[in-house]
C-alpha positions, 0 to 999 in steps of 0.5 A: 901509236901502235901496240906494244904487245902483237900477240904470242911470241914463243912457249918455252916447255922443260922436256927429257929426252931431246931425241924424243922431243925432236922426233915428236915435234919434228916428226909426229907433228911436222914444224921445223927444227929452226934453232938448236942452240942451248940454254943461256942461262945453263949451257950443258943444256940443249935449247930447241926451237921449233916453228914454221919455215922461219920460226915466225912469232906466233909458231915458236915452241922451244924446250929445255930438255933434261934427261932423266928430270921428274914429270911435272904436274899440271894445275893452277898457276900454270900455262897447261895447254899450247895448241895449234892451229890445223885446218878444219877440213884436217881433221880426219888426216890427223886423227889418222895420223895420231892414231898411226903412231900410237898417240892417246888423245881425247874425242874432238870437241866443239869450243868457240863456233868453227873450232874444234879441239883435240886433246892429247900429250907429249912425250913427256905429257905436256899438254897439246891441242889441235885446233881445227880452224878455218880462221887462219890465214897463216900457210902451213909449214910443210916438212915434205911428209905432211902435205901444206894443206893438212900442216900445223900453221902456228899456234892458236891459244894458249891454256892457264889455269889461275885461281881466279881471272881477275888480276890476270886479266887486269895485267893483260889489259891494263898493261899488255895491251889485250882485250877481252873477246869471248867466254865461256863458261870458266873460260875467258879468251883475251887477245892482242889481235883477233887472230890465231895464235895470239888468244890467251885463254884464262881458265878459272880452277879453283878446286885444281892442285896448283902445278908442280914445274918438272918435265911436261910443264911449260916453263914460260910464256913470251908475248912479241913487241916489235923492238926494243923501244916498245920493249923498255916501255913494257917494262917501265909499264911492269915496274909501276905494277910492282912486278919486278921485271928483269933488266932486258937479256939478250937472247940472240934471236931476240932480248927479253924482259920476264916477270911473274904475272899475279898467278905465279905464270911466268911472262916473258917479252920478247923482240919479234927480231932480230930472229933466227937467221942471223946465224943460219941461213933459212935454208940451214936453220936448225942443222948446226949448234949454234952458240952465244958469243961468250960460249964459242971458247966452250964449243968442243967441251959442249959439244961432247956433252949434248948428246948427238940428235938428228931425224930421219923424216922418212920414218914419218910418212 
């Protein structure tokens, strides 16, 4: 029988401004705009997807973003860092380039053995780190301004800061089908597979404010199953923990089950399909709104709300 759990699927993070959000991820950073849709469960919201060429799980970031939302405050209890993953041989191009158009970020440190970490913020100050890497195998997504050879590749791990680790990882591996495969320190990296973008990192941080949700926090996290068997068997796994999942959702590009895990992060699992072409071709992904069924009747007034946003990717040389 084969694993449940593949690995990460998406990061879904709350932003403000949408226009700012799509010229920092599409623009600073290079990935693909693969879906503008809104948000299910509050359509007068935009909801954007961000990935390789296909929006692969394991390069999804997605945002809900609200304009004028207070900052959140990172801390415990919360998903505090996303990065991706960048060859090691990178590494001066980007420090360049983030130097180029005006991004602070801290001095690159060593990790684990051959990763190297840059630290630096969004717009809206979520938590951001390159990973240079020659691990992954991955090719990277390349929008025409940032050559394939310097291109972010997908995700690499994941940061959470818990109190303590321990029942963190008791769901992880009990139930989540991870295994833990270095430390150091107070961190301890857990993984579905040995690969990048699929290390969930558990920082242990006691001392740490818990987070406060608002702009610049992460909102959930998605772990990929391969279909919805797999997905029923999770959530029957989740329901013994006693950890009240949902009943399964249908995304679109995907249906999703969430629950808390013990620190207070929300978990999602999601479907590795049907995915994003269902609705665009990959050619167009990510150019038109796009919209569930059951707001199709609503699609002027939607349309009127959400403000208008685009890119010129010619301003990202």
């Amino acid at each position: 029988m084969g694993k449940l759990i593949t690995g990460i699927h998406h990061v879904t993070a709350i932003a403000g401004d949408a226009q700012k959000n799509l010229e920092f991820y599409a623009g600073i950073l290079g990935t693909r705009l693969v879906k503008k849709t809104i948000n299910f469960d509050g359509p007068d919201v935009y909801h954007l997807y961000y990935g390789d060429e296909m929006g692969r799980p394991g390069s999804i970031m997605t945002f809900f973003p609200y304009k004028g939302l207070q900052r959140g405050r990172h801390g415990k209890g919360m998903l505090n860092t996303t990065t991706f993953s960048v060859p090691l041989a990178s590494l001066d191009y980007w420090l360049t380039r983030l130097k180029k158009f005006g991004i602070a970020h801290k001095e690159p440190e060593e990790r684990f053995q051959n990763e190297v970490v840059v630290y630096f913020e969004d717009t809206d100050g979520l938590g951001i780190e390159l990973v240079f890497n020659n691990k992954d195998a991955r090719p990277g997504y390349s929008n025409g301004i940032i050559p394939a050879e310097q291109a972010i590749k997908g995700f690499y791990n994941v940061e959470i800061w818990e109190e303590g680790y321990e029942r963190t990882a008791g769901l992880l591996t009990e139930q989540l089908d991870h295994v833990l495969i270095a430390e150091k320190g107070n961190r301890f990296r857990f993984a579905a597979q040995d690969t990048p973008g699929n290390y969930v990192d558990i920082i242990c941080s006691p001392d740490s404010l818990r987070g406060l949700g608002g702009s610049g926090t992460v909102h959930h996290i998605a772990f990929s199953t391969p279909a919805r068997a797999e997905q029923e068997d999770i959530r029957k796994k989740v329901l013994e923990r006693q950890l009240n999942p949902t009943p399964v959702l249908d995304r679109k590009y995907f249906t999703s089950i969430y629950f808390r895990e013990p620190g207070g992060v929300l978990f999602e699992i999601a479907t590795a399909g049907p995915g994003f072409s269902v609705d665009e071709s990959q050619e167009h992904l990510g150019e038109a709104l796009q919209l569930p069924p059951q707001f199709e009747p609503k699609r002027s007034q939607l349309e009127q709300t959400l403000a208008p946003i685009g890119i010129d990717l010619a301003n990202y040389l």
